[in-house]
PQR file of N, CA, C, O and H, with PARSE charges and radii, in Angstrom:
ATOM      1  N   UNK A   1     197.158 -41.630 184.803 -0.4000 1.5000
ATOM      2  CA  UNK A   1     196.003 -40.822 185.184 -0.0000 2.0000
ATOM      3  C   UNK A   1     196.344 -40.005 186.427  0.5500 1.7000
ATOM      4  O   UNK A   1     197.104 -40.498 187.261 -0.5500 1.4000
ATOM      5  N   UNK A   2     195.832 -38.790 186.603 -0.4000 1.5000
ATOM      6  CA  UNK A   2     195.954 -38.163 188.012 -0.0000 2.0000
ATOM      7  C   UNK A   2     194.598 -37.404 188.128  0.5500 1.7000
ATOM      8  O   UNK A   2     193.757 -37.210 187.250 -0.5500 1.4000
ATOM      9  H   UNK A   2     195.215 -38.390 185.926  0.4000 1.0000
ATOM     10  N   UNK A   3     194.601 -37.083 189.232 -0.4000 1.5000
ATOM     11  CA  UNK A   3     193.114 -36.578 189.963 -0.0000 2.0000
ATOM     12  C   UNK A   3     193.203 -35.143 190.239  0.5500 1.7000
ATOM     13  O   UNK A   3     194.035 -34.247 190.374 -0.5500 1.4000
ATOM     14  H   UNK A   3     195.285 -37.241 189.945  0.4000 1.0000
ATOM     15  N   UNK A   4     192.224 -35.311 190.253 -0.4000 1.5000
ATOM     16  CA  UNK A   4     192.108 -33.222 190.803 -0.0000 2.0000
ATOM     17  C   UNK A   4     190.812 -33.402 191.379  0.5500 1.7000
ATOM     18  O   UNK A   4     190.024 -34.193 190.861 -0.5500 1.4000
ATOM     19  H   UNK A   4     191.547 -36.039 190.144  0.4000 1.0000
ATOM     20  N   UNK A   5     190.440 -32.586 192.652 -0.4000 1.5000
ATOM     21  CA  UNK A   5     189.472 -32.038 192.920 -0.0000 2.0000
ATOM     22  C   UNK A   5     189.107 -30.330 192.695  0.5500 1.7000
ATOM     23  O   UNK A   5     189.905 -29.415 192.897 -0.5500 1.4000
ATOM     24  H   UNK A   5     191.080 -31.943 193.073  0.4000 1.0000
ATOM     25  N   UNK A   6     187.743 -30.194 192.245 -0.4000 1.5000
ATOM     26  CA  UNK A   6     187.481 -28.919 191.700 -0.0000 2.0000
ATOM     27  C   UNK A   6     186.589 -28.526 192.523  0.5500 1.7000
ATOM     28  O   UNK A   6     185.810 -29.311 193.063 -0.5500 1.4000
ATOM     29  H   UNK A   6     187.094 -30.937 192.081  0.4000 1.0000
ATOM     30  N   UNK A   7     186.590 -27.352 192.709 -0.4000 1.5000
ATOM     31  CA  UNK A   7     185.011 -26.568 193.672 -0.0000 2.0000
ATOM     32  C   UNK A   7     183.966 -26.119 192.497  0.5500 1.7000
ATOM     33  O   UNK A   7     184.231 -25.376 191.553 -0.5500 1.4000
ATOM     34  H   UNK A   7     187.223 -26.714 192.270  0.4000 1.0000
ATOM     35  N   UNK A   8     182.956 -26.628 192.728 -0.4000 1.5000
ATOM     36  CA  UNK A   8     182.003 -26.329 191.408 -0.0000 2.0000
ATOM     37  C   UNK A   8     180.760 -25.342 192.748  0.5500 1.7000
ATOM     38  O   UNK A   8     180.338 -25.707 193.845 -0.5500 1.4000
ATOM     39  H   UNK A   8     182.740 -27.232 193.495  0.4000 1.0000
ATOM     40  N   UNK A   9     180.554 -24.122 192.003 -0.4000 1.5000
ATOM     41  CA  UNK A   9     179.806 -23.139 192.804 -0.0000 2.0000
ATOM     42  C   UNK A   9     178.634 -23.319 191.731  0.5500 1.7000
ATOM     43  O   UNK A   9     178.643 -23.455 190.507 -0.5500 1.4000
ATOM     44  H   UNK A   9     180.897 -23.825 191.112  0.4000 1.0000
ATOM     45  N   UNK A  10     177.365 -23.249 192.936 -0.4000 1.5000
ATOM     46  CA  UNK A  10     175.861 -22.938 191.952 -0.0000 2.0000
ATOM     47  C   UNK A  10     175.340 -24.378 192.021  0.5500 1.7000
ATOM     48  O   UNK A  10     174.249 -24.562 191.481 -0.5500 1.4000
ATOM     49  H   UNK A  10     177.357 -23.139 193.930  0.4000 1.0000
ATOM     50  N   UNK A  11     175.891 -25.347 192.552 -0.4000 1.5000
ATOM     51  CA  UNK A  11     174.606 -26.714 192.260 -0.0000 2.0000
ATOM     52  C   UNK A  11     173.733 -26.644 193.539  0.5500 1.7000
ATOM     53  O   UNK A  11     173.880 -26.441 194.745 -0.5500 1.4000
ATOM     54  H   UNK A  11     176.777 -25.198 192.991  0.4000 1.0000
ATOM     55  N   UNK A  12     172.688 -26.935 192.596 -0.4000 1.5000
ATOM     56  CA  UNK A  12     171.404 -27.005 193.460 -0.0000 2.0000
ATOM     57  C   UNK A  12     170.895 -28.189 193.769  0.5500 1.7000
ATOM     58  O   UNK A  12     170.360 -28.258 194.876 -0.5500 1.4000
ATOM     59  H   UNK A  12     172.568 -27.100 191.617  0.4000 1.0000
ATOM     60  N   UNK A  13     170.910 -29.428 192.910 -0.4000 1.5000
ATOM     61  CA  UNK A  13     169.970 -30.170 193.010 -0.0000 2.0000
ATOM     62  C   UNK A  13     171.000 -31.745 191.980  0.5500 1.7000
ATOM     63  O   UNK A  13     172.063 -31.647 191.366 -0.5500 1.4000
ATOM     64  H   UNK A  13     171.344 -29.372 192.010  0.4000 1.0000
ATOM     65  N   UNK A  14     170.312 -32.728 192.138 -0.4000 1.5000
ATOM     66  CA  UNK A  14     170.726 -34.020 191.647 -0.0000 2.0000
ATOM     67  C   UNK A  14     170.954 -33.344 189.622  0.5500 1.7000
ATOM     68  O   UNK A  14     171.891 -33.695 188.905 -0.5500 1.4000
ATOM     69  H   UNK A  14     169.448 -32.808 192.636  0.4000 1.0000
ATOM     70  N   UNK A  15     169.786 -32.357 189.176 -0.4000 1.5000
ATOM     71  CA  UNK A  15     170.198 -32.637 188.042 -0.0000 2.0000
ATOM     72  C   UNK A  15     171.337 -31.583 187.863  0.5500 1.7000
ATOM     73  O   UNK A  15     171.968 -31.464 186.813 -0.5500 1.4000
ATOM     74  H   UNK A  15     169.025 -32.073 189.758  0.4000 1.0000
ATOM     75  N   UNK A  16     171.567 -30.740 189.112 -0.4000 1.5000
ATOM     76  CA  UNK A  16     173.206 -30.007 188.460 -0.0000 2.0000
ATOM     77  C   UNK A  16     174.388 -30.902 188.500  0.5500 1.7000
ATOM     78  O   UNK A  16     175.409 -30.832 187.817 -0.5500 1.4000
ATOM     79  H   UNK A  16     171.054 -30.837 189.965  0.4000 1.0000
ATOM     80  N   UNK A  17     174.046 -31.811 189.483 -0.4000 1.5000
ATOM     81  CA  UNK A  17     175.749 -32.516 189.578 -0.0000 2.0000
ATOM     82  C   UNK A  17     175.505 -33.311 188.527  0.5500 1.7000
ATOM     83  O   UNK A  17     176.577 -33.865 188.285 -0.5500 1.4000
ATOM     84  H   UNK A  17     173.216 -31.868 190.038  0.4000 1.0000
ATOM     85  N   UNK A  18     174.209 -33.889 187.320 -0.4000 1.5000
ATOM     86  CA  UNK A  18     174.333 -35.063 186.358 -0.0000 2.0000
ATOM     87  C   UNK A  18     174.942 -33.643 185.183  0.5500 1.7000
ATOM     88  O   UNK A  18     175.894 -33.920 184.452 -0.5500 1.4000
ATOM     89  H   UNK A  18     173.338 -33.438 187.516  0.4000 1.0000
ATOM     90  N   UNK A  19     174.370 -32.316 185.107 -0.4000 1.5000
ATOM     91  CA  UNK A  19     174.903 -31.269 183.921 -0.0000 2.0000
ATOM     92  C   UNK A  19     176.614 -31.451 184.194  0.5500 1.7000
ATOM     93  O   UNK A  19     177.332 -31.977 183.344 -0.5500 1.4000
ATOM     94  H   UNK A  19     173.597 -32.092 185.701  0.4000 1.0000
ATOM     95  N   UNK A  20     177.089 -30.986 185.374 -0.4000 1.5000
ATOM     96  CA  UNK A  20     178.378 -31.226 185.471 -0.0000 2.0000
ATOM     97  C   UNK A  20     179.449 -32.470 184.859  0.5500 1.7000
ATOM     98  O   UNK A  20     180.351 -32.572 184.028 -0.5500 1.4000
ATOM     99  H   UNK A  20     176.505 -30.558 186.065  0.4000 1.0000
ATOM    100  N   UNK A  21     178.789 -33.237 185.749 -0.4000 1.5000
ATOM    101  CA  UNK A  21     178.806 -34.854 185.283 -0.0000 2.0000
ATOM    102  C   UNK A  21     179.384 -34.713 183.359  0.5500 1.7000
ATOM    103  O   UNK A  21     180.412 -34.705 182.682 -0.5500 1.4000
ATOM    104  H   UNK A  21     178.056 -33.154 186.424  0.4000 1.0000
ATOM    105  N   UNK A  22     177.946 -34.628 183.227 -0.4000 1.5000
ATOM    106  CA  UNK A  22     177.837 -35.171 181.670 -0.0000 2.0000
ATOM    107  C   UNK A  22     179.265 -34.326 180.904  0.5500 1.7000
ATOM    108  O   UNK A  22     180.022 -34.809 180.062 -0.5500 1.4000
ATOM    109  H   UNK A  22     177.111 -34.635 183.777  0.4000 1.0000
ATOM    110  N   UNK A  23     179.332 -32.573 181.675 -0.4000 1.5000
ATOM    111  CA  UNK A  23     180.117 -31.623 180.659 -0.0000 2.0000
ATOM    112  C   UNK A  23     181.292 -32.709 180.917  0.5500 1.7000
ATOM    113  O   UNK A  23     181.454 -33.452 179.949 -0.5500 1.4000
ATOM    114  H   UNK A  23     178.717 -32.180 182.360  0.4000 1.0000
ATOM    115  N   UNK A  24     181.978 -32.907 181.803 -0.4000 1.5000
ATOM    116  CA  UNK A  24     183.640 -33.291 182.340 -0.0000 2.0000
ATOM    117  C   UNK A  24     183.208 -34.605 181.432  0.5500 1.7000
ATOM    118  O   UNK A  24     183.945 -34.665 180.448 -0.5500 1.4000
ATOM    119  H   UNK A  24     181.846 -32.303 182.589  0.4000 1.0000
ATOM    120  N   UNK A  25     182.601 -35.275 181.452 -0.4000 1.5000
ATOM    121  CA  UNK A  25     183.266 -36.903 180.794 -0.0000 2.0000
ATOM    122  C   UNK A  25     182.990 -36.857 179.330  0.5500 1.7000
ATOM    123  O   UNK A  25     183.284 -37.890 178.729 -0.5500 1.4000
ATOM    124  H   UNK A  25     182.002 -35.226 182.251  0.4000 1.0000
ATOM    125  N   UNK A  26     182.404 -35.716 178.506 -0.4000 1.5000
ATOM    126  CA  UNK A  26     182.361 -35.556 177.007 -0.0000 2.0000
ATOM    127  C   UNK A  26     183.699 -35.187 177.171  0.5500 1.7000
ATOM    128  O   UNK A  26     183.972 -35.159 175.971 -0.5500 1.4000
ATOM    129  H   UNK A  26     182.165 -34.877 178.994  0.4000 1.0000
ATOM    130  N   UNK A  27     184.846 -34.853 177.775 -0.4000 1.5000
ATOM    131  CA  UNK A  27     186.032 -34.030 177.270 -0.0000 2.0000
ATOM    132  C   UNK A  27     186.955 -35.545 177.282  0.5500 1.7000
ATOM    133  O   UNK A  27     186.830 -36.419 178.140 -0.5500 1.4000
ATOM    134  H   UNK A  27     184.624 -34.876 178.750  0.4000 1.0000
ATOM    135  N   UNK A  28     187.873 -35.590 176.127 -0.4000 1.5000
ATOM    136  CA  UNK A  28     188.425 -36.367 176.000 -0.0000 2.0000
ATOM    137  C   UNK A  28     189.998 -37.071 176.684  0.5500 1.7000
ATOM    138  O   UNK A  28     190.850 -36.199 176.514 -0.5500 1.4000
ATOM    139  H   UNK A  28     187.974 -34.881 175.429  0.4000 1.0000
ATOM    140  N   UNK A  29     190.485 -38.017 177.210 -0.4000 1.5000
ATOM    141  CA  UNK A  29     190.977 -38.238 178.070 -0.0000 2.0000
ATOM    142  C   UNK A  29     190.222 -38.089 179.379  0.5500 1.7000
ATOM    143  O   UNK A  29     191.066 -37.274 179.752 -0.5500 1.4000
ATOM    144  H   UNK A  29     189.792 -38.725 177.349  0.4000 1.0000
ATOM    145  N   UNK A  30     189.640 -38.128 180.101 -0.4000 1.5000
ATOM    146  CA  UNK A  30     188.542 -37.759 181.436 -0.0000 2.0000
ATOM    147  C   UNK A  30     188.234 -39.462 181.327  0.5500 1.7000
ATOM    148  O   UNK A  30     187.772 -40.066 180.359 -0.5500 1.4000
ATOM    149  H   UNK A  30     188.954 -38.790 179.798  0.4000 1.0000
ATOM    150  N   UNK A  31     188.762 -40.148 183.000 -0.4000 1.5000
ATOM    151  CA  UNK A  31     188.543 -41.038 183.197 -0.0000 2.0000
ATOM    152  C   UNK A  31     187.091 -41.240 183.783  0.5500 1.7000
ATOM    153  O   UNK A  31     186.038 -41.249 183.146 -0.5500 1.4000
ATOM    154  H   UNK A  31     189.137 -39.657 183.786  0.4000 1.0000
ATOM    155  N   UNK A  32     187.305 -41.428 185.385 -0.4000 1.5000
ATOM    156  CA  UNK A  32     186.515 -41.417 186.569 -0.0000 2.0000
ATOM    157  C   UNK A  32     185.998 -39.694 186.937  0.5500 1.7000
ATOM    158  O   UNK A  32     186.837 -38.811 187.121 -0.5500 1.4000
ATOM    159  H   UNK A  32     188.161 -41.420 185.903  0.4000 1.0000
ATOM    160  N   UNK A  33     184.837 -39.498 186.985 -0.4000 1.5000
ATOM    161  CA  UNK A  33     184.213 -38.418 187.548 -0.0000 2.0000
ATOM    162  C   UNK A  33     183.382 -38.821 188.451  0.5500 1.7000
ATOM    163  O   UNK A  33     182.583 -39.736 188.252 -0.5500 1.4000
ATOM    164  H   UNK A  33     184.156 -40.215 186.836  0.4000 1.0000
ATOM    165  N   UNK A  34     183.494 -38.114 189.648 -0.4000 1.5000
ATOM    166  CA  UNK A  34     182.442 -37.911 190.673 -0.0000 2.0000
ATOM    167  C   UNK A  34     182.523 -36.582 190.938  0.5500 1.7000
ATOM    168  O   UNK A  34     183.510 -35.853 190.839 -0.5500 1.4000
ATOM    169  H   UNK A  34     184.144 -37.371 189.810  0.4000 1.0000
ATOM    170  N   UNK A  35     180.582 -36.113 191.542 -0.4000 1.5000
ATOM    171  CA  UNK A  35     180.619 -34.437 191.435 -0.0000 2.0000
ATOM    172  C   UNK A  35     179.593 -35.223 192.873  0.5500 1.7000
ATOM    173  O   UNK A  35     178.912 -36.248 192.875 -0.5500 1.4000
ATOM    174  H   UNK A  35     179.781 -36.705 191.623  0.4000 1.0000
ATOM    175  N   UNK A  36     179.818 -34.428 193.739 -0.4000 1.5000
ATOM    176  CA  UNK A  36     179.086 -34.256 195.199 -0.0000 2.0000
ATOM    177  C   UNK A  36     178.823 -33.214 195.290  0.5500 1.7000
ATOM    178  O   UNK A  36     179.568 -32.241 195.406 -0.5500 1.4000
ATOM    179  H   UNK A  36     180.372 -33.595 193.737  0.4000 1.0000
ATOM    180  N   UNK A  37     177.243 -33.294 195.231 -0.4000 1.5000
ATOM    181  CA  UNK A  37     176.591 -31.934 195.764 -0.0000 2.0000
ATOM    182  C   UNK A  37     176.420 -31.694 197.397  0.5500 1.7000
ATOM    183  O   UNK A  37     175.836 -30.634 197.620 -0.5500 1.4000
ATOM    184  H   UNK A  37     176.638 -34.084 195.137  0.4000 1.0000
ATOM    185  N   UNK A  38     176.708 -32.266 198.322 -0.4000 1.5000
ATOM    186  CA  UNK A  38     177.082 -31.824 199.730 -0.0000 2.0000
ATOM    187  C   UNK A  38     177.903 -30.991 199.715  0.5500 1.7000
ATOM    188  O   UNK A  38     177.654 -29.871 200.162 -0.5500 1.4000
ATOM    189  H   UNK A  38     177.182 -33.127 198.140  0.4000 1.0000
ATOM    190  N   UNK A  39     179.020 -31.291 199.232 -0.4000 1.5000
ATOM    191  CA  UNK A  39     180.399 -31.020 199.055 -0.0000 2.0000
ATOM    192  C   UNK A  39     180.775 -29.536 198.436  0.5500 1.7000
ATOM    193  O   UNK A  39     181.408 -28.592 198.909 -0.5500 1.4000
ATOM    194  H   UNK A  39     179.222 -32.200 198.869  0.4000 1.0000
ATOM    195  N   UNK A  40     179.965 -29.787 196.900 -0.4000 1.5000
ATOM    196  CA  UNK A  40     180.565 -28.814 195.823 -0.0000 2.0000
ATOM    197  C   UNK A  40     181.663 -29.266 195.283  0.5500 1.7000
ATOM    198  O   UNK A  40     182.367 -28.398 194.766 -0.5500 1.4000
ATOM    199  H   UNK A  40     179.450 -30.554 196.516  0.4000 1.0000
ATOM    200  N   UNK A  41     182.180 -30.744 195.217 -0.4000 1.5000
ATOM    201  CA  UNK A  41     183.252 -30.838 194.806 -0.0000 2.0000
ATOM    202  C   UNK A  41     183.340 -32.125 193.356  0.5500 1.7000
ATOM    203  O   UNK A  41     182.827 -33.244 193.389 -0.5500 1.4000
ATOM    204  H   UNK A  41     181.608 -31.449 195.637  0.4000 1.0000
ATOM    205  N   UNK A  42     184.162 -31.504 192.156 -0.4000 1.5000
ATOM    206  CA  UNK A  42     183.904 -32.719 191.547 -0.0000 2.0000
ATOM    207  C   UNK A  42     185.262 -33.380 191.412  0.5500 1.7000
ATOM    208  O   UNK A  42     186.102 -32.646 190.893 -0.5500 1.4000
ATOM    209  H   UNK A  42     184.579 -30.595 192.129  0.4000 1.0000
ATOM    210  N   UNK A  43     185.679 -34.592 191.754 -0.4000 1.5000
ATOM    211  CA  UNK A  43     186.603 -35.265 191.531 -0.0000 2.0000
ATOM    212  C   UNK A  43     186.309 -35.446 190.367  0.5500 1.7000
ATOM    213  O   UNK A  43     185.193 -35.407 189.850 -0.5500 1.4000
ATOM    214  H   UNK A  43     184.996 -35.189 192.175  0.4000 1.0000
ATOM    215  N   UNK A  44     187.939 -35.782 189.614 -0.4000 1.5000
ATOM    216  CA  UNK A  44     188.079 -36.009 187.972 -0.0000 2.0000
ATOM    217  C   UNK A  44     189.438 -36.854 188.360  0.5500 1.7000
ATOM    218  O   UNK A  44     190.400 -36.524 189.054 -0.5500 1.4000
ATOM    219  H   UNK A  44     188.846 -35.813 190.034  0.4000 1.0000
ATOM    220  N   UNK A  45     189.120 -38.200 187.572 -0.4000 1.5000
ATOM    221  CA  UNK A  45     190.713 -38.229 187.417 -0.0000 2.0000
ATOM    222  C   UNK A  45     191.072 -38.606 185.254  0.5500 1.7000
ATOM    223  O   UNK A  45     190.564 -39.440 184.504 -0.5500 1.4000
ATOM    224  H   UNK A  45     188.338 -38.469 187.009  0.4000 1.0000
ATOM    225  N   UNK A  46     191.614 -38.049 185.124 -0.4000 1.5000
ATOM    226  CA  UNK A  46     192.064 -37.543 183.797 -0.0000 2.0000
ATOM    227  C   UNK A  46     193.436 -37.742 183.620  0.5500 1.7000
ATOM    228  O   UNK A  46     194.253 -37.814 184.538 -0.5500 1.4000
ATOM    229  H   UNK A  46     192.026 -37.372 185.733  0.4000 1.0000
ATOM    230  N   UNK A  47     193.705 -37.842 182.273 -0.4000 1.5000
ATOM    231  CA  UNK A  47     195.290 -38.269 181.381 -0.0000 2.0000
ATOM    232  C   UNK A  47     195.592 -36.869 180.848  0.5500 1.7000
ATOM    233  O   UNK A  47     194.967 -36.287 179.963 -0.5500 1.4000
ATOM    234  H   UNK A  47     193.041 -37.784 181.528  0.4000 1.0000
ATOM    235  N   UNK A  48     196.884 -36.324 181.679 -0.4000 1.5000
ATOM    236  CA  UNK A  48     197.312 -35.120 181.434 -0.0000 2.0000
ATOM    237  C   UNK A  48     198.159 -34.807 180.072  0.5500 1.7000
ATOM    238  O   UNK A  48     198.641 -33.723 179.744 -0.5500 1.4000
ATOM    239  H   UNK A  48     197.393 -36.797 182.399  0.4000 1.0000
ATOM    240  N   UNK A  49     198.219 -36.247 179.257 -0.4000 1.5000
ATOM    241  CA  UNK A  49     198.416 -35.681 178.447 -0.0000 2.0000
ATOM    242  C   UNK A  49     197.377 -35.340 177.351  0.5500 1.7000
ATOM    243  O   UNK A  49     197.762 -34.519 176.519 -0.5500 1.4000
ATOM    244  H   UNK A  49     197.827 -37.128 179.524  0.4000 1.0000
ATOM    245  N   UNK A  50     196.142 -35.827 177.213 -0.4000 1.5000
ATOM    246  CA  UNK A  50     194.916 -35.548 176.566 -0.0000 2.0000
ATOM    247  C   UNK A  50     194.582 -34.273 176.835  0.5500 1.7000
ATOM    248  O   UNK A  50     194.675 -33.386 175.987 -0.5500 1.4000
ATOM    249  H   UNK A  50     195.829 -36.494 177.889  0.4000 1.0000
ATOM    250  N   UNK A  51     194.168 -34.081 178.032 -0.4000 1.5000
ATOM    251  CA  UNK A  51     193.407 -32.982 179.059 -0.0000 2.0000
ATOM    252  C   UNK A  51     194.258 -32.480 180.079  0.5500 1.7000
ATOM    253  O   UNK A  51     195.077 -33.079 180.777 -0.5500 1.4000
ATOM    254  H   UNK A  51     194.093 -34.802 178.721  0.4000 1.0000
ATOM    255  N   UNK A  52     193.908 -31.197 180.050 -0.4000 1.5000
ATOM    256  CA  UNK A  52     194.324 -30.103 181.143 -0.0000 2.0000
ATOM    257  C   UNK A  52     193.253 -29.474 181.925  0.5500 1.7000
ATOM    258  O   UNK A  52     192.076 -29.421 181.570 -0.5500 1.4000
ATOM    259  H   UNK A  52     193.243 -30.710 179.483  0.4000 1.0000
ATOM    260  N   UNK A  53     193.673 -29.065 182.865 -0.4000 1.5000
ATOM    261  CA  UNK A  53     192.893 -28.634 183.938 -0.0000 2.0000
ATOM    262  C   UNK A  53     192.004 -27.299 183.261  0.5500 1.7000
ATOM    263  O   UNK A  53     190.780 -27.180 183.308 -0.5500 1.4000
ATOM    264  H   UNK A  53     194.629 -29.109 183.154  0.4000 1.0000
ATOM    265  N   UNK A  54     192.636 -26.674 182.846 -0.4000 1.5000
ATOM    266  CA  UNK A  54     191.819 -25.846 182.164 -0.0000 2.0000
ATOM    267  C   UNK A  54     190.484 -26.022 181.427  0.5500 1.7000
ATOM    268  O   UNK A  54     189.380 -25.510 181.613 -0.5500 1.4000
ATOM    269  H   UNK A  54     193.631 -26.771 182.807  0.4000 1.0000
ATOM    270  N   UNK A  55     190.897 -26.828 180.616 -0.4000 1.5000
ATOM    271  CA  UNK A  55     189.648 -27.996 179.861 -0.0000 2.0000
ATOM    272  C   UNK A  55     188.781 -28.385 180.791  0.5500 1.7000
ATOM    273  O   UNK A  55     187.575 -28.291 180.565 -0.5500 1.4000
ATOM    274  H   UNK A  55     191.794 -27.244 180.466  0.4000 1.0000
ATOM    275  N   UNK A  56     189.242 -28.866 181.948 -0.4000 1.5000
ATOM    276  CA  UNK A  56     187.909 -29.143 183.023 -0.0000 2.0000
ATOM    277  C   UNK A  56     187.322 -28.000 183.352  0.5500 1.7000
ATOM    278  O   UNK A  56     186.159 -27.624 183.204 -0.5500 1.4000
ATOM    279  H   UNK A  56     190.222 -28.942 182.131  0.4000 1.0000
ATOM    280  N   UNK A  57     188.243 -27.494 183.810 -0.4000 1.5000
ATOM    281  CA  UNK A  57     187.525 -25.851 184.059 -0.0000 2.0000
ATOM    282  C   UNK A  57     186.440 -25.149 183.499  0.5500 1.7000
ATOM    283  O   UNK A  57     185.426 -24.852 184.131 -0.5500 1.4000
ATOM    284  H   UNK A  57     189.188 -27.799 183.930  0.4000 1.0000
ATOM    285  N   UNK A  58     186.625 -24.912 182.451 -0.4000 1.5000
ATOM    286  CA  UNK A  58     185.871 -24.715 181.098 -0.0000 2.0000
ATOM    287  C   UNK A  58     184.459 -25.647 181.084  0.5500 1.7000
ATOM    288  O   UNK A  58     183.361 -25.112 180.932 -0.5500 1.4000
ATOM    289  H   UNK A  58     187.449 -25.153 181.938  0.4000 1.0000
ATOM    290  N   UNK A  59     184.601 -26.930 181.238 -0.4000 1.5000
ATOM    291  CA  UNK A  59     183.680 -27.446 180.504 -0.0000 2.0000
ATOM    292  C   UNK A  59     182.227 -27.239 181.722  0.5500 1.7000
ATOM    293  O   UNK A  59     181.010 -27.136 181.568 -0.5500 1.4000
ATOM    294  H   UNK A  59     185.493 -27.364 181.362  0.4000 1.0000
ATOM    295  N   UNK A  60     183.281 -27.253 183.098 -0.4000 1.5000
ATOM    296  CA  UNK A  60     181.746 -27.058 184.114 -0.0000 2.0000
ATOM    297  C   UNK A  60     181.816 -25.552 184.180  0.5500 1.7000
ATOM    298  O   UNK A  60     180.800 -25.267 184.814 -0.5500 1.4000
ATOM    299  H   UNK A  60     184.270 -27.337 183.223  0.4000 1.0000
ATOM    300  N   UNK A  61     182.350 -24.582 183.927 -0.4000 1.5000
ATOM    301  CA  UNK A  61     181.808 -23.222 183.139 -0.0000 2.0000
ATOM    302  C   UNK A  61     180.708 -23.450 182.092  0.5500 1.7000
ATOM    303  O   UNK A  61     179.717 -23.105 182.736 -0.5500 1.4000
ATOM    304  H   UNK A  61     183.176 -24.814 183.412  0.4000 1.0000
ATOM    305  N   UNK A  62     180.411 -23.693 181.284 -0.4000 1.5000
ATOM    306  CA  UNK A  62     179.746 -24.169 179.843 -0.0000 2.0000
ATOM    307  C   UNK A  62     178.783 -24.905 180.520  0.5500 1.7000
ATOM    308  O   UNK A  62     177.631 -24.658 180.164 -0.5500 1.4000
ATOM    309  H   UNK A  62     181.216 -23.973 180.761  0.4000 1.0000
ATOM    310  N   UNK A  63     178.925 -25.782 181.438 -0.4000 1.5000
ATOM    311  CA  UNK A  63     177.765 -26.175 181.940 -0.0000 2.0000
ATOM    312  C   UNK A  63     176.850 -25.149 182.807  0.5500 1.7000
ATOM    313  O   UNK A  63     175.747 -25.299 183.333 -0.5500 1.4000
ATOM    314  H   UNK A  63     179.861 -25.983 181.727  0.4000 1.0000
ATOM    315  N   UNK A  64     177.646 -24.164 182.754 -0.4000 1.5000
ATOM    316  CA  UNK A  64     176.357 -23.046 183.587 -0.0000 2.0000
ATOM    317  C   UNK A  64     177.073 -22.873 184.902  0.5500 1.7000
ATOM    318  O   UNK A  64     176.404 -22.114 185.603 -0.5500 1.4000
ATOM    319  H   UNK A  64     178.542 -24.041 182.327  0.4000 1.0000
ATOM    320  N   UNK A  65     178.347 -23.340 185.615 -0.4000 1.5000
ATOM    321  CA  UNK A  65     178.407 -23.300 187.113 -0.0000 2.0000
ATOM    322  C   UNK A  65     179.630 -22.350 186.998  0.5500 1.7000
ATOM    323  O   UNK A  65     180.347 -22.198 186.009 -0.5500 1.4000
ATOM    324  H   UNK A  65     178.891 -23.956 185.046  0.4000 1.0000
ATOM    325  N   UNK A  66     179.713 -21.819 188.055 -0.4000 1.5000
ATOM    326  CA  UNK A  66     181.389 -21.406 188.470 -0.0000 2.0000
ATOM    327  C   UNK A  66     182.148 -22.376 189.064  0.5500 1.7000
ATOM    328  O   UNK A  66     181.678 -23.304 189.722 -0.5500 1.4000
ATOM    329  H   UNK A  66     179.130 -21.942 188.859  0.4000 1.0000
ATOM    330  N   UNK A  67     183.860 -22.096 188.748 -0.4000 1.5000
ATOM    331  CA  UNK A  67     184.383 -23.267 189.863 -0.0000 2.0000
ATOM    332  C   UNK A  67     185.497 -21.985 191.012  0.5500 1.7000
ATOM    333  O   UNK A  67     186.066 -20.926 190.749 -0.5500 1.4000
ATOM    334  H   UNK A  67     184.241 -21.342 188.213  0.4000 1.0000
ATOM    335  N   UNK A  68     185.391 -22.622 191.984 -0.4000 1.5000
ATOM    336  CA  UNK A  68     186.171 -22.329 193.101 -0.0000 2.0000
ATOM    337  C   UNK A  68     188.221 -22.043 193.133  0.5500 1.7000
ATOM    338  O   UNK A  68     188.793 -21.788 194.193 -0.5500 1.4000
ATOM    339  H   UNK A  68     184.928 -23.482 192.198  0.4000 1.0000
TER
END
């Protein structure tokens, strides 16, 4: 597994970081997620050979946010 932190732009409130949340851990391989809305940041740690960063990318796009 390895980790990445992502800048997720646009959360407002408890239910953007659960939209985020939910997009990153439907993608397959995606271990541990945490998304901090203080922050803007969502830790992922994910199996690079399942998932690519891109794929994360994407999925909190699709959830409505930009990332950093």
């Amino acid at each position: 597994m390895e980790t990445i932190a992502i800048d997720v732009v646009g959360m407002h409130c408890q239910a953007c970081v659960k939209s985020v949340s939910t997009a990153i851990q439907a993608l397959p391989g995606v271990g541990r997620v945490e998304v901090a809305l203080d922050s803007g940041k969502a830790t992922i740690s994910y199996d690079p050979s399942v998932a690519n960063i891109a794929q994360l990318r994407g999925a909190i796009e699709e959830a409505g946010f930009d990332v950093g």
